[in-house]
N, C-alpha and C positions, 0 to 999 in steps of 0.2 A: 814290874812296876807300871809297863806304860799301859798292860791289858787289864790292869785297876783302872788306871785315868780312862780306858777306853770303854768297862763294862760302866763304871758310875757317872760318865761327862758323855763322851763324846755319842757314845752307843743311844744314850737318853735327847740326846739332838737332831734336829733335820739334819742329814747328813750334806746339804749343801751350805747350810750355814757352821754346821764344823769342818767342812773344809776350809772354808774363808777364814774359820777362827785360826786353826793350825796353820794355812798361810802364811797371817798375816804375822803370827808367832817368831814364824822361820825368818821372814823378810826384817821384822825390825832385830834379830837378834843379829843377822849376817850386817847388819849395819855400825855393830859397836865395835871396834878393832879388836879391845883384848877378850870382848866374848865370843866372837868368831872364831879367832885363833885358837880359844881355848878349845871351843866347841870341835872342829874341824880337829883338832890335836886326837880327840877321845873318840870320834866316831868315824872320821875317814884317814886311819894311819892306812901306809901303804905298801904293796907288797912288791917285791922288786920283781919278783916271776908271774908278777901277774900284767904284768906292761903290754901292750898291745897295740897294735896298728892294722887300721882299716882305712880305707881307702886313700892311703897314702898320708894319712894322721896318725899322728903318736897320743895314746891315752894311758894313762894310770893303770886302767884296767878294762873288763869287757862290759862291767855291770853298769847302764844307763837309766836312768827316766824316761820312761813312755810319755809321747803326747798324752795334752790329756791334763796335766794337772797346773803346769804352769802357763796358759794361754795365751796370755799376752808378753811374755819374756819380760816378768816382774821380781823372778824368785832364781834367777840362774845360779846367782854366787849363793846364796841359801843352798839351793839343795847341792850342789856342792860341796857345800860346807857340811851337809850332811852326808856324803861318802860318794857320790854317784860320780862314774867316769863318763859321762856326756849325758848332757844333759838336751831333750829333746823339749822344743816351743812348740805350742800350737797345737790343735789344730787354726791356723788363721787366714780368714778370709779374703776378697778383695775388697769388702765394703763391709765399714761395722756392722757387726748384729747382735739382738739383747738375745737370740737363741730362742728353745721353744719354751711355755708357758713355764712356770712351776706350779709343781711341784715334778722333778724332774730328774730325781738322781737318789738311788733306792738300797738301800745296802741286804742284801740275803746272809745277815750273820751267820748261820749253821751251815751255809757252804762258803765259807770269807769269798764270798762275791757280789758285786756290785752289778746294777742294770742303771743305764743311763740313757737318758735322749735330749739330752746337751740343746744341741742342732748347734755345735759349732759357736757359740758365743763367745765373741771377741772382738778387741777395740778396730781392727779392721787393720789391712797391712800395709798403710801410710801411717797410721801408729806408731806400730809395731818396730817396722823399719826406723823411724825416730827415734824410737826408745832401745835401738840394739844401738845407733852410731851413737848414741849421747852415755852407752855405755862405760864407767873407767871399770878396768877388770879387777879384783881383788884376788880371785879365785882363776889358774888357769884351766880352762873346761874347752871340753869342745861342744860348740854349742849346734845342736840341728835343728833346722826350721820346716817343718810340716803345713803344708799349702792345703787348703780346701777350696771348693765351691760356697759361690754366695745362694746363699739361699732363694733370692727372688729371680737370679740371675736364670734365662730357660738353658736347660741341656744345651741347643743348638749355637748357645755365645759362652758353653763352659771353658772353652778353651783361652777364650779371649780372655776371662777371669783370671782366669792360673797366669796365664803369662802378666797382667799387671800386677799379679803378686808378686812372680817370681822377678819381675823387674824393680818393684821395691824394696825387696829381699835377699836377695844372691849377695850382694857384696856383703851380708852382713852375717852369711849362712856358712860353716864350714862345712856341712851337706846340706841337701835341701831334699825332701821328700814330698813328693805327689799322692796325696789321699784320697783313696777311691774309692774306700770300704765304709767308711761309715754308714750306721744306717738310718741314721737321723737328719738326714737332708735328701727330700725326696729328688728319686731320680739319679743322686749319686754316683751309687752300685752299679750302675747300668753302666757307666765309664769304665769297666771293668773289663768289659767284652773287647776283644782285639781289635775289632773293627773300630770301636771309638777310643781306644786305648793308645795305639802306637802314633795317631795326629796330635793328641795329646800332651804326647811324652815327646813326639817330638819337637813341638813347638815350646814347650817351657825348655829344652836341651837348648834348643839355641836364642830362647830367651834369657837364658844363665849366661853362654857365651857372647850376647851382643853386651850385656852389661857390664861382666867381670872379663876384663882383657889379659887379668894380670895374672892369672890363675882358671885352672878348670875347678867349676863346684860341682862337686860329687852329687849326683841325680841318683835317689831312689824310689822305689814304689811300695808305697804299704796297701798289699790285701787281705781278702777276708776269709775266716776259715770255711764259711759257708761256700766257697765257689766248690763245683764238681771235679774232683780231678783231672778232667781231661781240661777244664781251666786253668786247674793251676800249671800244667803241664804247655798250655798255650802261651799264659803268662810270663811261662821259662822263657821260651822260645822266646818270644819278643823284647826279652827283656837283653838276651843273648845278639841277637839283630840287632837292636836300637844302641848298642854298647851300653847297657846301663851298668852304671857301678853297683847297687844294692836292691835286694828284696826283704821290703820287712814282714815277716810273719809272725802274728798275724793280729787283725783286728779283733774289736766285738764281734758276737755271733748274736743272732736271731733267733739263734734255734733256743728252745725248753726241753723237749725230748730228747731221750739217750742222754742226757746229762748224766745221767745218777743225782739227782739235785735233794738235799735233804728240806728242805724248805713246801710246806705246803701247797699244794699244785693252785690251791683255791689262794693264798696268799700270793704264789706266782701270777695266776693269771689276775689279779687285780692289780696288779703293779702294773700290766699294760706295755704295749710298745716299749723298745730301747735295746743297745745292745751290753750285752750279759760279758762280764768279765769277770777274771777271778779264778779260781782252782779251777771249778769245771771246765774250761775253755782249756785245760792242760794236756789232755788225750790228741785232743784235734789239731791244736796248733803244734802240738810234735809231728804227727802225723804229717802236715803238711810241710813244715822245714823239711821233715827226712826226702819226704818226696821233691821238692824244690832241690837239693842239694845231690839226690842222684841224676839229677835231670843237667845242673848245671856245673855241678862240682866248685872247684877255686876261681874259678872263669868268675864269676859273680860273687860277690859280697852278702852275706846273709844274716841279718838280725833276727834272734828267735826273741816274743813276748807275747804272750800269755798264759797265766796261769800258772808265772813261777814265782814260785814261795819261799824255798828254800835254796843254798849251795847245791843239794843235790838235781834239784831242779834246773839249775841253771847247768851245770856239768854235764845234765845227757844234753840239753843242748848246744852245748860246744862239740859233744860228742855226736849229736845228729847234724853236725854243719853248721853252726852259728859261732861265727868270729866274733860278733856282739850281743849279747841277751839287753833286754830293757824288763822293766816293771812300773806296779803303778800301782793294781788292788791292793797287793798284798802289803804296801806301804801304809795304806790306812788300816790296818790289822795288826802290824808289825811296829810298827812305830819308830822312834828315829836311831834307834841298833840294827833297822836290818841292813842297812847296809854292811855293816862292819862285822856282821854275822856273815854275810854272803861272800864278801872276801876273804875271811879268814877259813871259812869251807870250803871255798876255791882252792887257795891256797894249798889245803889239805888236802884234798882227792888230787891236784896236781904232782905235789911230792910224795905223793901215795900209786901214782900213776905210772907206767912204762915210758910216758911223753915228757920228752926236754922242757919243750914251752907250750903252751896253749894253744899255738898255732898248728905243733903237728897234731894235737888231740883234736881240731874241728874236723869234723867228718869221718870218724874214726871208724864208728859203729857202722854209719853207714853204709862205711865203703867196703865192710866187714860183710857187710847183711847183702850187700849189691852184687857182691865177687862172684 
């Protein structure tokens, strides 16, 4: 039913302005008591062997929301309501911004993939942090808050950015993730390199610590699939040094080539700048968890997202190392069953499995392929 609503509505729209539509959908509906409940009842029932704990938080399950769709932490109990076990905010800045021009957000139907160049658009994270404490929870979620760079802000005071995020934010983050992959904010990317990477991470760590006394907030780092291997391999390392709790693999990619992309090369290259998510981004971003996860094994916490679609998707990457998978494309494709699809496929390959719980299945294959 919903890829009728989506070949004859949504498919036939700027796909920025059916986002907002389907938004705002979810938001007033998680608003009505007996239609939440009812909602929440049919589309995120729960599985008792798929419970899970990452960085010292207990979740539902391992299946999350990618940054990316709810920005401004508007829609947390929504998309809860529609099955998602953590739900991740943001990307959000240290100073609002309306992001870059539109038209800016491009759907490649014949590969369910999206290109995007946002730049980060968000009510800014004295907002943000307003709108997480004036929170009443309906739904219990774990909610992760993803920190970017402001856009005007130069390379050389990005640090000082991040840290008055992370100082309007930590108390209100059960993790907090440092964003350094996007490619829609110039200069970015380049945060990625260890040399600008570990002042970085180490200033928002004890920016978490000087403001939350009462608790440690779980620091992670989401990167890109586009680094070099001996990057990502750098990345390990420093992440392993710094004691970070998490690595999320992985962002957008830039690249167009070797995709296998079905979509017209002359239709690709008129879409222009952004980064590409979606099926295609599925090769790389396994590729790069399995390599993150032989490099650091259980020592670090590892989120795999992109370009999973289905249960099965998500399963080798529990099987390549990821104690939690996110998503995000395939949601605007899938509609509001996949989640309830994904769990109960989990469900299935686990008791179809040789593994107790999901936890000794992360890194299975790996450690198979590693030996």
């Amino acid at each position: 039913m919903y890829s009728l609503l989506f070949r004859l509505l949504f498919q036939r729209m700027d796909p920025e302005r059916a986002h907002h539509l389907a938004f705002g959908w979810i938001r007033r509906a998680a608003r009505v008591p007996v239609l939440r409940t009812f909602v929440a009842a049919v589309l995120a029932p729960r599985h008792k062997a798929l419970r899970t704990e990452a960085f010292g938080l207990r979740m539902h399950g391992p299946f999350g929301l990618a940054a990316g769709f709810d920005k401004n932490a508007s829609a947390i109990d929504g998309m809860t309501m529609l099955g998602f076990d953590h739900v991740e905010i943001g990307t959000v800045t240290g100073e609002p911004q309306p992001g870059n021009p539109k038209k800016r957000l491009f759907r490649l139907v014949a590969d369910r993939a999206l290109v995007n160049r946002m730049g980060f658009n968000n009510d800014g994270s004295a907002a943000v942090a307003e709108r997480l404490a004036a929170r009443k929870t309906v739904f219990r979620t774990t909610v992760g808050v993803n920190i970017g760079k402001t856009k005007i802000v130069p390379e050389d005071e990005a640090v000082a950015d991040y840290v008055t995020s992370t100082e309007r934010l930590a108390a209100h983050a059960d993790y907090l993730v440092v964003n350094v992959s996007s490619p829609n904010t110039p200069g970015l990317r380049n945060l990625q390199a260890t040399e600008a990477l570990r002042p970085l991470l180490t200033a928002v760590r004890e920016a978490a610590d000087r403001t939350v006394t009462t608790r440690r907030v779980p620091l992670l780092v989401k990167i890109a699939p586009d680094l070099a291997d001996e990057d990502v391999d750098a990345v390990a390392d420093l992440a392993l040094e710094l004691g970070l709790d998490g690595i999320i693999a992985t962002n957008t990619t830039i690249a167009r080539d070797g995709l296998g992309l079905k979509t017209p090369k002359r239709t690709v290259e008129a879409i222009g700048a952004g980064g590409l998510s979606g099926a295609p981004l599925k090769a790389r971003s396994l590729e790069v968890l399995s390599r993150l996860y032989a490099r650091v094994g259980d020592r670090i916490t590892l989120v795999g997202v992109g370009g999973i679609e289905t249960a099965d998707d998500a399963w080798e990457r529990i099987l390549a190392g990821a104690t939690l998978v996110q998503g995000y494309s395939a949601f605007i494709y899938e509609g509001p069953f996949w989640c309830r699809r994904i769990h109960r496929g989990l469900a299935e390959k686990l008791a179809a499995s040789p593994y107790a719980t999901l936890a000794e299945a992360v890194g299975a294959e790996t450690r198979k392929a590693t030996a």
